[in-house]
N, C-alpha and C positions, 0 to 999 in steps of 0.2 A: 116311260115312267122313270126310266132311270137316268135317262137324261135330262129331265123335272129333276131330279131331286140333287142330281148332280148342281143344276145352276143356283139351284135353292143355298145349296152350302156356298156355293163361290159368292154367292150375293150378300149371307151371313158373315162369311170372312171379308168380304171390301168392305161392310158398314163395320163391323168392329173393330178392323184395322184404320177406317176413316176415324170412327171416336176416339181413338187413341191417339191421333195423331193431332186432333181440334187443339187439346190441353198445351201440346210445343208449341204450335202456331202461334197462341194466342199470347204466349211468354215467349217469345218469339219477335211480335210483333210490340209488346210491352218493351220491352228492351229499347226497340229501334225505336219508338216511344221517346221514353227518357233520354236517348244520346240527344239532345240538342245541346246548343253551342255554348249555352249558360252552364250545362252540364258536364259539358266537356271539361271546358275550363276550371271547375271548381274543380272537378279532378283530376287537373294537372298541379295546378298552382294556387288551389282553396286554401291551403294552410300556410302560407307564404306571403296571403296577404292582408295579415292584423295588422300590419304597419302602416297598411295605407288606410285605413280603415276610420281613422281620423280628419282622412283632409277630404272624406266625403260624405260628412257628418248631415249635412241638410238632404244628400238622396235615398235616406230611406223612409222619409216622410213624401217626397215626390214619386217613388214606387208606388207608394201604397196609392196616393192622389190618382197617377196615371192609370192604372188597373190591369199595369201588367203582372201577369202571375209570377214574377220572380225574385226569388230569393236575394235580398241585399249585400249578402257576401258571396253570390253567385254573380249577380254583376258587378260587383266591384273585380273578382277574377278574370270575365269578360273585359272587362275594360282593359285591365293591365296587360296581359295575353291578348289581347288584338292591338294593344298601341305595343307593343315590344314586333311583332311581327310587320303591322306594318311602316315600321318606322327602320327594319332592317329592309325589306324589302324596297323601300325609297331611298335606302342609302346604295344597292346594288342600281334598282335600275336606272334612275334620272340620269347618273355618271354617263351609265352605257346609253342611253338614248342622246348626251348630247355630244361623246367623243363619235358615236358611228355614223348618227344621222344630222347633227345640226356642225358637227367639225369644231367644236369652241376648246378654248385652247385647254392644257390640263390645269394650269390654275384656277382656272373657271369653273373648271368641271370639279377640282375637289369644293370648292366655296358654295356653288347650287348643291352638287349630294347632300355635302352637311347642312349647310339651309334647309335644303328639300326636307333634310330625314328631323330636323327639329322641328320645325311646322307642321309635317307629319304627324309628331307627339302631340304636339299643343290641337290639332284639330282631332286629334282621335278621342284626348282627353275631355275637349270642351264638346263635341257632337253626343260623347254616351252620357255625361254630365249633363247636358241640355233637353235630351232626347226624351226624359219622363216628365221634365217640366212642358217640353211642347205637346207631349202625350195628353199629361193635365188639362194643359186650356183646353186641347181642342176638346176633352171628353166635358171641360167648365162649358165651353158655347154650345157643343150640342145637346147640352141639359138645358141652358137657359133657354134656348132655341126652342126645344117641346115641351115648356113649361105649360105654356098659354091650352094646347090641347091635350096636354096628360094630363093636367090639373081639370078639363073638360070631362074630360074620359071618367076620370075617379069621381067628378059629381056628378055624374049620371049613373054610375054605379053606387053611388053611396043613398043617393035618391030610392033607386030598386031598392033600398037594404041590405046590400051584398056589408059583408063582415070587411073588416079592415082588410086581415088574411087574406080572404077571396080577391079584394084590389087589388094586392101586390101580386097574388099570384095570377092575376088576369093580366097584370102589364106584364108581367116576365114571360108568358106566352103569347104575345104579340104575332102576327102575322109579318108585321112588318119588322124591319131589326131595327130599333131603337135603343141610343143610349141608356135611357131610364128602363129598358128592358133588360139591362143587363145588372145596374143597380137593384131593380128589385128581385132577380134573381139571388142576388145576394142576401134579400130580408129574408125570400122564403127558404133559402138554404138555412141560414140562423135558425131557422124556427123548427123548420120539417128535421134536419141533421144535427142540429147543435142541443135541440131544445131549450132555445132561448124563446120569450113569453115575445110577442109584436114590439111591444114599445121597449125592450131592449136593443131588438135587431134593429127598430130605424135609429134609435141614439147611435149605435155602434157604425153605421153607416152615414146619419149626419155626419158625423167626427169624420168621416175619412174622406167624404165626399169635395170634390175642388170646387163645385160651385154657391157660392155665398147664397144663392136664391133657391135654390134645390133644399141647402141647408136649415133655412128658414121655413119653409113650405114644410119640412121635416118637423123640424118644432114645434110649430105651428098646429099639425095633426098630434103628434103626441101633447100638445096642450089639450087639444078639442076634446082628444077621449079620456085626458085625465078630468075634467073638468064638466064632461057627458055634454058638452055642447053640442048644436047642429052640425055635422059634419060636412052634408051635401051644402049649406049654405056657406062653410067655408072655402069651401072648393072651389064653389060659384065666383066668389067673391076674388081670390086667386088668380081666377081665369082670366077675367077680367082687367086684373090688373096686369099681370102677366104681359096679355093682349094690347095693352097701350105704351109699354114697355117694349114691347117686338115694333110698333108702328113707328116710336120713337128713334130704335137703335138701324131700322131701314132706311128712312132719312139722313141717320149719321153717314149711314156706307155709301149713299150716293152720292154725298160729298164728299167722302175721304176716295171714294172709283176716279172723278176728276181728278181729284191732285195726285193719284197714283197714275194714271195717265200720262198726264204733263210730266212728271218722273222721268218715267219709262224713256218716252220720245225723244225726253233732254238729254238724259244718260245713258242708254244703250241704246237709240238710232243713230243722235246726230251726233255724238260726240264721239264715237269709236270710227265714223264715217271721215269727220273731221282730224284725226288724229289718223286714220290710215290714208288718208291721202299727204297729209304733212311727210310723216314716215315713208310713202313711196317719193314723194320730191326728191328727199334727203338721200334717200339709197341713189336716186339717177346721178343726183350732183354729186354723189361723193362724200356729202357730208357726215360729220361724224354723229356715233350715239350719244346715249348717255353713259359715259366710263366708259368699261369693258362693255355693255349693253350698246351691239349696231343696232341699223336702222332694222336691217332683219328680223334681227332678233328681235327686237323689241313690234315689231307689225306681224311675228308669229306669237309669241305672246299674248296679242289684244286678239286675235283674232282665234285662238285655240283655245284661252285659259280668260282675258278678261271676259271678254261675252257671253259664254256660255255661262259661267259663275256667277255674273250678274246677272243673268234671267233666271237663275236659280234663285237666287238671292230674293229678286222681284218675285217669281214664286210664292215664295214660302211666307212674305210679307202677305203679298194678297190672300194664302189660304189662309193665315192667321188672324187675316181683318176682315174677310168676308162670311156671312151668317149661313147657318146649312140650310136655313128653309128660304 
């Protein structure tokens, strides 16, 4: 019995001792939460950067388009603190990588650092600059993308009777992750959290949304219900257009996949193939580079920094023109 009663207490003291302990955890783990990189940086150099605040006046209309959750003068901070870092950091190492490992001479070596570390800026500035406009589209195409069956989906539910309400919040629980799942998460947020009435929450979301067909489809509904029109026969009627719309822009990609093909083949197989064989000649015979730039140099170059750049390059093209369904 009494050693019942003894475990009895040690078991009342580890569960009270656990609940006391849940409440740090969990602010704790809130903390390590908020330190992200956005976060960091505003609080380091958030108040330091109203000055720049002006020359990046069109990205905080492309934040909001993109749908990333962050503060405008939080990444304008990110910005500035990653191009200052890594713009000192490419003035230390380039140096050191090409006096240790490639041997060029020291004037060379100070003219690439400083190259290096200005390019550096300019690509740090133009990648965070660019980064919520390529955010945009891609979330513009994968909206117009599930137009044709979201627009299905809503007049099959609007058919049942289901409420406006009930459709947004049946696409924001999707089984599957879709774009327009995360937009309409955002109507029913409005509505359930903010207390804003339906046709609030989609104008406010029309307005932020990047895609022009999305936008209109938006309109469109909040027309039907101000005016009690059919709803399921608008939808319908969407769907379909939608759907010849997607048939149309399938045909576009399979001509624009050839001439990105032919691209490719021209500019990063045969012509880096053609250019490192010239470049090995030149180095056998002796002959000279371009300037300071030897044969070497310049066939490690094409062969470390042009090709892989331009399959990047080629990349980023094809995800930008290629459809998600």
């Amino acid at each position: 019995m009494k050693n019942n009663k003894t475990l009895e207490k040690i078991k009342r003291l580890f569960n009270s001792f656990k609940t006391r302990l849940k409440p740090k955890a969990s602010q704790e783990k809130f903390k390590l939460e908020l330190e992200k990189p956005h976060s960091i940086a505003y609080r380091l150099i958030g108040e330091k950067t109203g000055r720049f605040l002006p020359f990046f006046r069109d990205l905080d209309l492309n934040l909001q388009r993109s749908g990333l959750k962050i503060n405008f003068k939080a990444y304008v901070s990110l910005t500035v603190l990653v191009t200052i870092l890594t713009s000192f950091v490419a003035l230390i190492l380039i140096p050191c990588l090409l006096t240790f490992v490639l041997n060029v001479p020291f004037f060379s070596v100070v003219l690439f650092g400083t190259g290096g570390s200005l390019f550096t800026v300019a690509f740090s500035i133009i990648g965070f600059y660019v980064y919520p406009i390529y955010r945009a589209d891609k979330l513009r195409r994968e909206l117009e993308d599930e137009l044709s069956f979201t627009t299905g989906y809503m007049a099959i539910l609007a058919s049942a009777g289901v409420s406006s309400e009930k459709i947004f919040y049946s696409l924001s629980n999707l089984s599957v992750p879709l774009a327009v799942s995360a937009e309409a998460k955002n109507v029913v947020r409005d509505v359930n959290l903010f207390g804003l009435d339906i046709i609030s929450a989609l104008e406010k979301t029309s307005k932020r949304t990047p895609s022009e067909r999305f936008r209109e489809m938006l309109e469109g509904f909040i027309s039907t219900i101000h005016s009690g029109g059919d709803l399921a026969a608008y939808l319908r009627e969407k769907s379909r257009q939608y759907m010849k719309l997607k048939r149309i822009s399938l045909q576009k990609f399979s001509d624009t996949l050839s001439i990105l093909s032919e691209f490719y083949v021209a500019l990063l197989v045969t012509g880096p193939l053609l250019f490192v064989i010239m470049l090995a000649v030149m180095a056998m015979l002796g002959g000279g580079g371009l300037g300071m730039l030897g044969p070497d140099l310049l066939l490690s170059m094409i062969t470390y920094l042009g090709i892989p750049l331009g399959s990047i390059v080629f990349l980023i093209i094809l995800d930008a023109t290629s459809p998600r369904w």
